[in-house]
N, C-alpha and C positions, 0 to 999 in steps of 0.2 A: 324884669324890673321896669318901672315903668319911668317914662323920661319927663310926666310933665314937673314941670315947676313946684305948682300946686298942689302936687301928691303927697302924703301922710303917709301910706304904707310903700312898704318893699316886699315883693314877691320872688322867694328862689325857689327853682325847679331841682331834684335831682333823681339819679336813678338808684342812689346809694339810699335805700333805708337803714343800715347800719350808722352811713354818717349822722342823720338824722337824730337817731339814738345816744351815738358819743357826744352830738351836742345838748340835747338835754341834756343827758346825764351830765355832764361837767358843768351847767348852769344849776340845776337842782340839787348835786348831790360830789359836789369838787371835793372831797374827801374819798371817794372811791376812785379818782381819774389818778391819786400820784405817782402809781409805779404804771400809766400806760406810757407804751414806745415812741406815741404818737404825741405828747401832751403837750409841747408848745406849739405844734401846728392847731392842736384843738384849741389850747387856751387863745391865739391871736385870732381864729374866729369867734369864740367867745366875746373875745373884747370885740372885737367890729359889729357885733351883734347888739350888745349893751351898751355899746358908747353911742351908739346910730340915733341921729335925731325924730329918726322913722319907724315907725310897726313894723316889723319884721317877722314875714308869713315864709314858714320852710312847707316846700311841695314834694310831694312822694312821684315820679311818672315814673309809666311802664318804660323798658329799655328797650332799643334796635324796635323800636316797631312806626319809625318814620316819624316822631315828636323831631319838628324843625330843631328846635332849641337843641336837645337831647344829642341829636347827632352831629350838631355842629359844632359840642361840646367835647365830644367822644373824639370828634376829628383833631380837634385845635391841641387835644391831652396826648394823642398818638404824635402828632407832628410833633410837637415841642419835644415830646420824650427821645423822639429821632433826631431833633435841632435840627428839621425845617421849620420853613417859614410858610404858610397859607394866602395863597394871592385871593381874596375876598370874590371873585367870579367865580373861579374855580371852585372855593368851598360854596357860593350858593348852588352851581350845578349838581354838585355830589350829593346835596342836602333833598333832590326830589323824589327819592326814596328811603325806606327803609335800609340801616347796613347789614341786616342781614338777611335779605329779601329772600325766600323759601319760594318764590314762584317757580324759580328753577330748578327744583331739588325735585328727585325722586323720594316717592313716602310709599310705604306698603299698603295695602287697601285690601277690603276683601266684598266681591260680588256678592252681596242676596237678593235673589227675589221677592219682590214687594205682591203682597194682595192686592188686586185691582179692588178699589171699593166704589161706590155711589154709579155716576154715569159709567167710567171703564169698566167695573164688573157685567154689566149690560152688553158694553159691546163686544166684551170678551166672549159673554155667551151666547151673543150674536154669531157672533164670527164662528164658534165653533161649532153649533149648530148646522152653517152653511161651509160644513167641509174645510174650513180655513182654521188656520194653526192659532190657537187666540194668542192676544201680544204679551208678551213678557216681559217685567219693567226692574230692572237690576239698580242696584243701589251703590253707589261705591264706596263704601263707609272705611274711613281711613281709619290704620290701627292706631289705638292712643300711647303709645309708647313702644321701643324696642327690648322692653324686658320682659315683665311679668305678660300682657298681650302677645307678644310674640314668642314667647315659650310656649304657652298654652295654644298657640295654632300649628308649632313645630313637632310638639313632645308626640302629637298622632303620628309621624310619618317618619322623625329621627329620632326618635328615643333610643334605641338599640345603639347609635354611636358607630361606633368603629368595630361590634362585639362581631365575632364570626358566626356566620349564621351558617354554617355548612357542617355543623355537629349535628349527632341524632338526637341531644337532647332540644335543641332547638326545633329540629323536625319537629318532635313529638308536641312538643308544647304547641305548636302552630295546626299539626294535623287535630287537637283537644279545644281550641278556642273558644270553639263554637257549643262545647259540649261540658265545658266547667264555668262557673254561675262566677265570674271575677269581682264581683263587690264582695262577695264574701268569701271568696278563697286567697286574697293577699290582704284582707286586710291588717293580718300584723306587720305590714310595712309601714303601716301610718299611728300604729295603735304607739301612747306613751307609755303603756304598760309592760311593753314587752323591751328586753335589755338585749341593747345590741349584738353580744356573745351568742343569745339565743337567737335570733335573726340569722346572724350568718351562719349558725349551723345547718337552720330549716336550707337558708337559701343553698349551702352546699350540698344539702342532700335533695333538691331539686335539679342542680343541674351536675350532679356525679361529681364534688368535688370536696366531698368527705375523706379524711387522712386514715381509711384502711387502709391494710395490707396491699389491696392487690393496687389500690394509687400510690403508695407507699413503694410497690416494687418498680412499677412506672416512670421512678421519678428517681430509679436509683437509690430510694433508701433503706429496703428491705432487700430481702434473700429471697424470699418467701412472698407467695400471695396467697396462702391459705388462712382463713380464722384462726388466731392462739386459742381461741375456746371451744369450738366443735370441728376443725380438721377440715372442714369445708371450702368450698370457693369464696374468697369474700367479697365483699361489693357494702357498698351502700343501701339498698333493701335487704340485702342479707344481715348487715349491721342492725336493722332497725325492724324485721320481720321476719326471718327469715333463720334466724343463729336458734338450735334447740337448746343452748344455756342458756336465751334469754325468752324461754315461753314463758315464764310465769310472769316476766314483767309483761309482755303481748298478750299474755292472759288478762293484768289487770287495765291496761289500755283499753282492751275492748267489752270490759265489765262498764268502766267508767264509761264512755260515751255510748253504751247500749242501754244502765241506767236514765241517762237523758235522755236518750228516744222514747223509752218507756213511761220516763213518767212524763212528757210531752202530749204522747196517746192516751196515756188515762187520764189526762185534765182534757183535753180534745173532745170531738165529736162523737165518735167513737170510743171512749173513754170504756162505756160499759157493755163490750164487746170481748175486753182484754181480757182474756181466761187463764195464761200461764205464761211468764218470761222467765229464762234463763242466764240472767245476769248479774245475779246474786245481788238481787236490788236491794230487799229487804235488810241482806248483811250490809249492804254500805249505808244506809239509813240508821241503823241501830249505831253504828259507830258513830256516825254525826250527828248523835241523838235525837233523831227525826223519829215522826212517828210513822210504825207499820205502811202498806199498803195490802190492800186487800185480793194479793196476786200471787199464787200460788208457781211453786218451780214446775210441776209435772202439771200434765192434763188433768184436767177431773175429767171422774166418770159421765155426768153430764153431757160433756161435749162431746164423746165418742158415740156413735151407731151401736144403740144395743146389741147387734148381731155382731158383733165383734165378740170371739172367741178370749176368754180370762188370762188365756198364755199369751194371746199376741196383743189385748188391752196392757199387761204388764210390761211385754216386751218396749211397748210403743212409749210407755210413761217412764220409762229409765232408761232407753238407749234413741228415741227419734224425738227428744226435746228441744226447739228450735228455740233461737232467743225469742220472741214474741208471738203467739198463738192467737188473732179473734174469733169469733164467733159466733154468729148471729145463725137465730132459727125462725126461719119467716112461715107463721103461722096460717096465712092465706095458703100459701103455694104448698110450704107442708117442708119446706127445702131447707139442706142447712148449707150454710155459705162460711168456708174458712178462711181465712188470710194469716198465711205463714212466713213471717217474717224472721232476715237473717241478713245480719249484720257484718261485713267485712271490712277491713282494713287491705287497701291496694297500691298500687304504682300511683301515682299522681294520675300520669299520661296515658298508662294502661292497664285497665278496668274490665276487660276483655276475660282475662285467667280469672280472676276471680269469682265473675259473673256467672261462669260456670260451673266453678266448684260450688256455691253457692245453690245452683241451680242444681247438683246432683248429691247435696249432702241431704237433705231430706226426700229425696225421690221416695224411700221406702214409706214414708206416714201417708208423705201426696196417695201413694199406690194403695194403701190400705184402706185409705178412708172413702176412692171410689170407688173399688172393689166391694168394701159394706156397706155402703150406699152412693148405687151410681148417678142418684139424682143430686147429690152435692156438686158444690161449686166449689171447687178449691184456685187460691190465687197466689203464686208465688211472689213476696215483695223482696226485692232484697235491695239493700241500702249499701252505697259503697262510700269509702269514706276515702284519702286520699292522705298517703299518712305524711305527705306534708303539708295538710292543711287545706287540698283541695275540693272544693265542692265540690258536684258535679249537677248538672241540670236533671237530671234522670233521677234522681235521688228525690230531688225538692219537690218535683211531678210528684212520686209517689206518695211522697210524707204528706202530699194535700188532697190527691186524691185519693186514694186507698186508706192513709191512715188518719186522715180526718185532723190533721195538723195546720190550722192555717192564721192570718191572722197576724197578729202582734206575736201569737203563741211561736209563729213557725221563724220569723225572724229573729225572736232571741232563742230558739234553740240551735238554728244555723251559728250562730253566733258564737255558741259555748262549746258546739262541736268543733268549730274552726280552730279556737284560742287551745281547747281540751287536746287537738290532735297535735299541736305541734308544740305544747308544754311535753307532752308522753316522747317527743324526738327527744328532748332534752332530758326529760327522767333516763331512757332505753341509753343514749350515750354514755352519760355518767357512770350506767353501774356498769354499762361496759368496759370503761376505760378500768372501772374498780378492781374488776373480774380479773382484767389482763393485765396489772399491774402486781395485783395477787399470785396470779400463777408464773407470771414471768420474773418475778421477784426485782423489778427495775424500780420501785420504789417501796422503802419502808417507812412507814408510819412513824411519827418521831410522838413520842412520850414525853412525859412529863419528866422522866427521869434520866432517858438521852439528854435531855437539854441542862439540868441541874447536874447532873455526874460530875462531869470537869472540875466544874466549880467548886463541887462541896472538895475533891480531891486535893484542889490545890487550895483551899481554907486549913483544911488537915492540915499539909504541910509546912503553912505561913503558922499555924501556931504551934506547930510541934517543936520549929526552928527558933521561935520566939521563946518560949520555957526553958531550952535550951539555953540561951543564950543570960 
């Protein structure tokens, strides 16, 4: 406020923008202020405001950041609220700073190094030219916040929490790290598509904590740790690959995501190479009323070495059919070159068993076709999939180099494989739980007429007694 005589206006400073607001508003629009808690203390600035023989200017300032006024205001609002009294020295001393001065505080920071540019990058490569370590210029950039900032520098190093990390499933995952492709093997932890119930089952059957039998006996609440449907050891890959009641659902799991590697490669580079898959593509096209594709289940004769005997051409076309067969015949050289492709469903974490059976389910075609021509190039691919959803880098190598998958093409079939493998955990539970509910007879199907019986029973009765009466 200012003191001279001859002044016209009045100037208030405060740090309250709210106040500010309730004063308008109670000026402009005093049909909205009647039920506030506060209205006679707003209305008597109101009037002091409008009775004033002065222009009256309301100021917005920043708080605690050493505005003289501000803090001397802050000071005089604390004392009185305590009922001291402020000896006028003493509050100008306190007033030569900020109250809540942060020069003293510790704040987080984080070191980067800075590119030397213009004149420094010269003497940088000066200096290291002449044997000398060139200088390095660190930066100490304070974090902007203790939330969202400092989560995101924490989550790399404690994420884990308190979780025990001296399980083998943790092992496992740690010894894989480096060897499964992680953008696109969790990401149904972030996707909104996927429903929490299916989450935690994938995530229970990645780290063994799926409610079989044999965790069931574990934990004290079975007899038994064997499968109710095949007599077997149970487990969790045994739940989900491993139970012979449940091949045919493992049959159409690895139809469907062998379909999408298929037709991935015949739109690919390689596209017109593709001479035979095994994954009854055709039949799940016709159902979803797609049209054909022009890819036969057995080998053609074509691609076999005519010196291949009629018994063992027949044998090879009905009993060594792998999911995916190419086939290129390079006319310079005169050579034919195969790529035999086979698709497995494995452990997350180990990839290992499977790679091998893999590797010795078609030995016998590998064997024949460089036996009738041993100028062939045969290439075994085999694609592993991780049946909760884990890619694996070894996989994705192949599908780019070998199978001519790259592109936009190869990130959305990564993508349908990932979402495909861990929808099929969800289908193989369900009819399992179906299966054992069935033969264990622990729940029965309630009907339409379980539910109505009662009722219609005692309607009977309510008007048998009523004619009666």
């Amino acid at each position: 406020m200012c003191d001279n005589a001859d002044a016209t206006e009045v100037h208030i400073a405060t740090d309250s923008l709210a106040s500010i607001y309730q004063v308008r508003r109670a000026t402009t629009r005093p049909q909205d202020m009647r039920e506030h808690r506060h209205l006679n203390i707003i209305n008597n600035i109101v009037h002091t405001i409008t009775s004033s023989i002065y222009t009256v200017h309301l100021w917005k300032v920043k708080s605690h950041i050493g505005v003289v006024g501000n803090e001397m205001a802050d000071t005089t609002a604390v004392a009185v609220a305590k009922g001291h009294e402020l000896d006028e020295d003493i509050e100008q001393a306190n007033m030569a700073g900020p109250s809540n001065n942060r020069g003293d505080m510790y704040w987080l920071y984080t070191a980067e190094e800075l590119q030397p540019t213009g004149d420094d990058a010269a003497i940088g490569m000066a200096g290291e030219t002449a044997n000398h370590a060139p200088k390095v210029c660190l930066a100490l950039l304070p974090e902007p916040n203790l939330k969202e900032a400092l989560k995101s520098r924490l989550h790399k190093h404690c994420k884990l929490g308190q979780s025990n990390t001296d399980t083998i499933y943790h092992a496992s995952w740690e010894t894989m790290k480096d060897k499964i492709d992680h953008h696109y093997s969790h990401r149904f932890m972030t996707s909104s598509t996927v429903s929490s119930s299916l989450r935690k089952l994938v995530l229970q059957y990645r780290y063994g904590l799926l409610p079989t039998y044999k965790l069931l006996k574990r934990y004290k609440k079975s007899d038994s740790s064997l499968c109710p449907l095949c007599g077997q050891e149970d487990g969790g890959h045994h739940a989900m690959s491993g139970c012979s009641k449940l091949l045919e659902k493992a049959t159409i799991r690895h139809n469907n995501v062998g379909s999408l590697i298929v037709e991935a490669i015949y739109a690919g580079e390689h596209g017109n190479q593709l001479v035979a898959a095994d994954v009854g593509l055709n039949k799940r096209r016709a159902t979803q009323g797609r049209p054909l594709m022009a890819v036969k289940r057995t080998i053609c004769d074509s691609a076999l070495p005519k010196s291949i005997p009629n018994n063992v051409r027949s044998q090879l076309q009905k009993h060594s059919i792998p999911d995916a067969l190419l086939y290129r015949f390079d006319s310079k050289s005169r050579r034919r070159h195969y790529t035999v492709v086979e698709i497995k469903y494995c452990r997350d974490t180990q990839p290992g068993d499977q790679e091998m059976r893999a590797e010795e389910q078609h030995q016998r075609l590998i064997t024949t076709l460089k036996q009738y021509d041993p100028s062939a190039t045969v290439k075994h691919c085999n694609l592993l999939l991780g049946v909760g959803g884990a890619i694996h880098v070894d996989m994705i190598k192949r599908l780019r180099a070998d199978l001519g998958v790259t592109g936009r093409s190869l990130e959305k079939l990564l993508c349908k494989l990932h979402f495909q493998s861990f929808e099929e955990v969800g289908n193989i539970w369900k009819h399992r739980r179906a299966l054992t509910h069935n033969k264990l007879g622990a729940k029965k199907e309630r009907t339409w007429e379980s539910l109505v019986g009662p009722w219609k029973n005692c309607y009977a009765n309510y008007i048998s007694n009523h004619l009666k009466k």
